[in-house]
N, C-alpha and C positions, 0 to 999 in steps of 0.2 A: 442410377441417373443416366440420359442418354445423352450423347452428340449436340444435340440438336438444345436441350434444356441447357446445357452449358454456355453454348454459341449464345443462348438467344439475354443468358442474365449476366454472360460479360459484356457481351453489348449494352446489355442497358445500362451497368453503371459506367462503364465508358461516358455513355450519353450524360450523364448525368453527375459528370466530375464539377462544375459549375455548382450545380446544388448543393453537392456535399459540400464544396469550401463552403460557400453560404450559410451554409448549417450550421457546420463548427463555430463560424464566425458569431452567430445568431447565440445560439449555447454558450459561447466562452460569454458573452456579454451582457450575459444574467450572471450575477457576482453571488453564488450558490456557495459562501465560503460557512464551513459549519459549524453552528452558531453556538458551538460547546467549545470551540479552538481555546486553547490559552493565551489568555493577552486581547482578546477581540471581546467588545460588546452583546452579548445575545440577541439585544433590541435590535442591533443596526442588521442582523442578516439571519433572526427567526423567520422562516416563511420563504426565504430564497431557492429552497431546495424544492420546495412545492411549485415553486415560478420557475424552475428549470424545466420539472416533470411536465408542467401544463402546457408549459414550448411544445414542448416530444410528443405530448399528447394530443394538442392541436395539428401538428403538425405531420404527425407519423399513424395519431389514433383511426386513419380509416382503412387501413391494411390487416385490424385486427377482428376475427369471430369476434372477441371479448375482450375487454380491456377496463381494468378497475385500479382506481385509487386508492393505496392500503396504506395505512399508519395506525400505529402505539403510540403515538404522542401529537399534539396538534401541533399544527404550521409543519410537520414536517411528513409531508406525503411522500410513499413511492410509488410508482408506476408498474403496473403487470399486463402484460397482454399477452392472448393465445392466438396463433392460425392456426385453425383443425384440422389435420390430419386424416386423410381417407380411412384412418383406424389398422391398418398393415404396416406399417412402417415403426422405427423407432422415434421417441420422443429426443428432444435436443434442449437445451436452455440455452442463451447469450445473458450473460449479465454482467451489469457494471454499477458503478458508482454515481452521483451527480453532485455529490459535494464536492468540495477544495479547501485546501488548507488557504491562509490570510495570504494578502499581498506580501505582504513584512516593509520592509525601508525605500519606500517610492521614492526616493532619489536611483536607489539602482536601477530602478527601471526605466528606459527610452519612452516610454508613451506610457499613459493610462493602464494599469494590469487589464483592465474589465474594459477596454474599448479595441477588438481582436482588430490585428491588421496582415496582412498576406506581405511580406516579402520574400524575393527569392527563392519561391518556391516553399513558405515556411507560414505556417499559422503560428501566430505568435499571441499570448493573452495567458492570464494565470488559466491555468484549467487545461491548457491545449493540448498537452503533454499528458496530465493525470489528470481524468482520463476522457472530456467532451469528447477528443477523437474515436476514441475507441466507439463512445457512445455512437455515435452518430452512422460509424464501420455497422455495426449491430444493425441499426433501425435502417441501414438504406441497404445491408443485405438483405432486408424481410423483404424491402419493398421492390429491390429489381428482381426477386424474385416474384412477388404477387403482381407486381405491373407486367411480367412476360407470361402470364398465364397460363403459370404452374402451377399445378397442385401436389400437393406431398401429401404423402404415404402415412406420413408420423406428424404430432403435434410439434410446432416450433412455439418456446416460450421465454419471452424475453421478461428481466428486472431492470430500471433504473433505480436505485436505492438513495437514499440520505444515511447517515452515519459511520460509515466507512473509514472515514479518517482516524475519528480516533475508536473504533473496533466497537461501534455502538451497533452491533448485529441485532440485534436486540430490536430498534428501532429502524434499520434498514433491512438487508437479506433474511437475516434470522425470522423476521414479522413475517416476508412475503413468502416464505416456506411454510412458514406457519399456516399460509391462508389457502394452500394448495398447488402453487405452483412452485412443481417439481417436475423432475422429466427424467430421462432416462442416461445423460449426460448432460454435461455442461463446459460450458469455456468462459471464462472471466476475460473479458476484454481488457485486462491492465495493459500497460505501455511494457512491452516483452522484448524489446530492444535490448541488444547488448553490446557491447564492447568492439565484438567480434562480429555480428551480423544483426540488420534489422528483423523485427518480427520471429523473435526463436521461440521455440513451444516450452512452457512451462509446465510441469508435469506434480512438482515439487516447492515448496516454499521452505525457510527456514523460521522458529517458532522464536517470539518476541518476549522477551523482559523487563520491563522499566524496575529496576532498582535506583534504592537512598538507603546510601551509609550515610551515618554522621560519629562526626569524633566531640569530646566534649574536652573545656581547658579550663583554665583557672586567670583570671584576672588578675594582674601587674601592670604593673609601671614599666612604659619601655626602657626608661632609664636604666634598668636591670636587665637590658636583652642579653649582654655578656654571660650574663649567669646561667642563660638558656643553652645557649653553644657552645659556649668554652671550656674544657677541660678543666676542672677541678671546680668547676662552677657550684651555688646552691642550687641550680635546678628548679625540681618543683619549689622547694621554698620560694623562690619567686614568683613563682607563678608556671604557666605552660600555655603556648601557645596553639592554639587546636589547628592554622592555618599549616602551623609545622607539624602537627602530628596528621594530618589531612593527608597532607603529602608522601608519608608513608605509605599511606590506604591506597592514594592513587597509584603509587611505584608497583601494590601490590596487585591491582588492578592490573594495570600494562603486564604484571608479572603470568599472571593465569590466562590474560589472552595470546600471551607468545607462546604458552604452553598448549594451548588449545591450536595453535596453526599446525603442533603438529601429532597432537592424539586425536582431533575431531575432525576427520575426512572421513566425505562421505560422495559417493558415486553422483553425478552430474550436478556437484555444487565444487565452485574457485575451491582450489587449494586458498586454505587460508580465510574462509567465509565464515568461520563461526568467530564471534570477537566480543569484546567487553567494551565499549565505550563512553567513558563521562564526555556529558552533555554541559551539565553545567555544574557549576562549584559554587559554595557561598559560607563566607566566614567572618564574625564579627564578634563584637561586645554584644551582647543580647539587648542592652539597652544603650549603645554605643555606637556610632557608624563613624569612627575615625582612628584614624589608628595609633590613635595616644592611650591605646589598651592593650594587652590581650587579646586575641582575639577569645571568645569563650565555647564559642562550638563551631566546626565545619561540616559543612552536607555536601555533600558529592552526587548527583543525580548522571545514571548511567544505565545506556541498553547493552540487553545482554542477546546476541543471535546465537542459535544453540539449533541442533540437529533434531528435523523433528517429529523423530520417532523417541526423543530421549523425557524421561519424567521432569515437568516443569520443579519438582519438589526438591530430588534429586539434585539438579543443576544450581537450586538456590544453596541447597546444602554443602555444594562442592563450591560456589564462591566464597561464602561465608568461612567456610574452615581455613582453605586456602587464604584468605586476606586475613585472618584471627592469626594464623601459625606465621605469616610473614610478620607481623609487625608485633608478636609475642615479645620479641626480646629487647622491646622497648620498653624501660620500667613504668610509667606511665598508661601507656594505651596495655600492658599488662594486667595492670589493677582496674584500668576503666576501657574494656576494650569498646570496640566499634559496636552500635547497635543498625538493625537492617528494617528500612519497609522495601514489601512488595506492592506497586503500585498497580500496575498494568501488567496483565498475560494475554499474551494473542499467540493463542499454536498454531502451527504450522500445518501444511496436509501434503500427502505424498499419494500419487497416483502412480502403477506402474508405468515406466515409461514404455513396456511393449504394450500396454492395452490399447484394445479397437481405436477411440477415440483419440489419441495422442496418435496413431497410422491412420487415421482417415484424414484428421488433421494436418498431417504431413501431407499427404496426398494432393491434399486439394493445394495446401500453403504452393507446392513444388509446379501443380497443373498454373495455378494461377502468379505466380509470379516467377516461374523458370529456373529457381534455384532450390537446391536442396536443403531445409531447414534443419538447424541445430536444436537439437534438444537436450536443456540445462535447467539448472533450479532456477525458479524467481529469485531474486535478491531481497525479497521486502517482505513484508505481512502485505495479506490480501484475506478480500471475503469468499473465498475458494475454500478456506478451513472452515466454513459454516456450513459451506455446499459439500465438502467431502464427510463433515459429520452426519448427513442426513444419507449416508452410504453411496450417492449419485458420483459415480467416476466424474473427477474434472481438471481441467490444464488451463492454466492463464496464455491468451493471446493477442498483440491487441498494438494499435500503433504508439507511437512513442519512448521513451526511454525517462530511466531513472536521473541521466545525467541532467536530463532540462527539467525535471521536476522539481517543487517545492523550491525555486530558486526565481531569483530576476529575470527576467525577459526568454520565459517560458515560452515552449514552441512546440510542433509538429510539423514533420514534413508531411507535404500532401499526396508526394508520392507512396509516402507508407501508410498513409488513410486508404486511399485509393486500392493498393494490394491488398490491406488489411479485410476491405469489403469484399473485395475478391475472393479472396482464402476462407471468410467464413462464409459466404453464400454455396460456394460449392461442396465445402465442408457437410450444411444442414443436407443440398442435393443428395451426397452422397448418404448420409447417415440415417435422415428421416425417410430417404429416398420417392420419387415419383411417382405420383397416383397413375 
């Protein structure tokens, strides 16, 4: 890339800071929340993710050689588009997400989730955070590039996906891989915020597990709880409480994640990142919901973040035993120990972090916003593990942060949209490089 090709597409989105919030604002307020969430109606937001894409496509579709609407299932389109490449250069991909998880308790929230408002420098709306900005970084790096008329070297190829949230690749990235559009690298535009600095390169992810234990008990009369806990008690003969043997399970839980802070380190992921935790709990009389019983069975529903290069099979095997041998010496869950489902697997992807792309990355992050980017693992699952099974080297980068996501009065700074567009337009300069 030259001097001049740089000067001319940080000037334009300069010029063009107005737009982007606009954008963002336009995008967070299409309520694209994904219409398989738990707890949300299908009818109320099948076909939103298609009205997000159509935005992007109205809006962003004349910057593209080719540009096509792809889905495996209806109402739920993605978007693809190519600018070609003088055929010399390398290929590049930006891709992201356009779903959202639900509002959840709008009382927590100050205004409308779905009606974005600008304060203090902050795009605020469900979505703003994970990840419209990111989107929107993507499509108006294409275009302060195509509006300063550049041509590149290499194909630039963008996805906006549906299904993302809950690892439906399948019906988002997975589809649009399917249909051709790959390239030679890639960056996931997630919100790559961290603790320690905005905008850090993700190189790495850690791999997902939704597990469910459940414990099973025996119906009694509370008038008999004595008998439960007290020394010399009948015990089972009374019955057994499954919410008290539950709590075994959980201690045992807590027990194999504190032992994991410190056998499972792994190079640019927190001390301490791999962990076990319950989500949610539930324990009752099976045909019962007051607690003048027994309770008769308890489920414990828990993620499991785990290192990931390590065997999903493996890892269920090593909690399983683990939480079996902790609560063995309880005579009950002895004879009737814990049974497990595996609900959800989402792996992880690990891209060296000295490869090209992660230092071209850096390069441009460092030209374009002055500071030297850290390089660490994402924190989350991300569609990066679709993109890295298809062999294409990739790193998540992209404005926002973990901490405003999936929460109340979600945000983005504009100043890390703004650099975020920066870092990858020069990024593509560099790597597609200059016709």
């Amino acid at each position: 890339m030259t001097e001049d090709a740089v000067r001319r597409v940080l000037a334009a989105i300069e010029d063009s800071r107005q737009r982007i919030i606009d954008d963002v604002k336009r995008l967070v307020e299409v309520p694209s929340v994904n219409p398989n969430y738990p707890g949300v109606r299908s009818e109320d937001y099948l076909g939103q993710e298609s009205e997000a894409n159509l935005l992007l496509r109205d809006r962003f579709g004349y910057l593209f050689d080719s540009s096509q609407l792809v889905k495996s299932q209806e109402k739920r389109e993605n978007l693809a588009g190519v600018v070609k490449g003088g055929g010399t250069g390398r290929s590049l991909l930006l891709n992201g997400h356009i779903d959202v998880v639900p509002a959840g308790n709008l009382d927590t929230w100050t205004g409308d989730p779905f009606v974005a408002s600008e304060v203090s420098g902050r795009i605020h709306g469900r979505g703003a955070s994970d990840m419209k900005s990111g989107m929107v970084a993507a499509f108006s790096a294409i275009e302060a590039i195509r509006t300063s008329g550049i041509e590149l070297a290499g194909d630039l190829v963008v996805h906006s996906v549906a299904g993302e949230e809950l690892g439906e690749h399948e019906v988002g990235t997975g589809c649009v891989l399917q249909n051709g559009y790959i390239a030679d690298a890639a960056i996931v535009v997630e919100p790559s915020a961290s603790f320690d600095s905005p905008l850090t390169i993700n190189p790495t992810a850690a791999s997902l597990l939704w597990g469910r234990v459940r414990v099973e008990g025996l119906a009694g009369h509370p008038g008999l709880r004595r008998e439960l806990v007290r020394a010399g008690g009948a015990g089972a003969q009374a019955g057994v409480n499954a919410i008290d043997k539950g709590y075994l399970v959980l201690q045992a839980l807590y027990g194999i994640e504190e032992q994991w802070g410190l056998s499972k380190q792994r190079p640019l992921f927190k001390s301490g990142h791999f962990v076990v935790m319950p989500g949610t709990i539930h324990g009752r009389g099976k045909d019962i919901d007051i607690p003048f019983v027994f309770a008769e069975y308890s489920e414990i529903d828990f993620i499991v973040w785990y290192p990931p290069e390590d065997d999903s099979d493996a890892v269920k095997l090593e909690i399983e035993s683990f939480v079996n041998r902790s609560v063995s010496l309880d005579p009950w869950l002895a004879e009737h120990p814990p049974t497990y489902e595996w609900l959800v697997e989402f792996p992880g992807f690990n891209t060296r972090d000295d490869h090209e792309i992660v230092r071209t990355l850096g390069n441009a992050h460092e030209q374009g916003t002055g500071s030297t980017a850290i390089v660490e693992a994402f924190p989350a699952a991300c569609d990066a593990t679709w993109i890295a099974r298809t062999d294409i080297p990739v790193v998540n980068y992209g404005p926002g942060h973990l901490a405003n996501a999936h929460k109340p009065n979600e945000y983005c700074d504009v100043d890390e949209i703004i650099s975020a567009t920066k870092s990858l337009a020069l990024t593509t300069l560099d790597w597609c490089d200059v016709k």
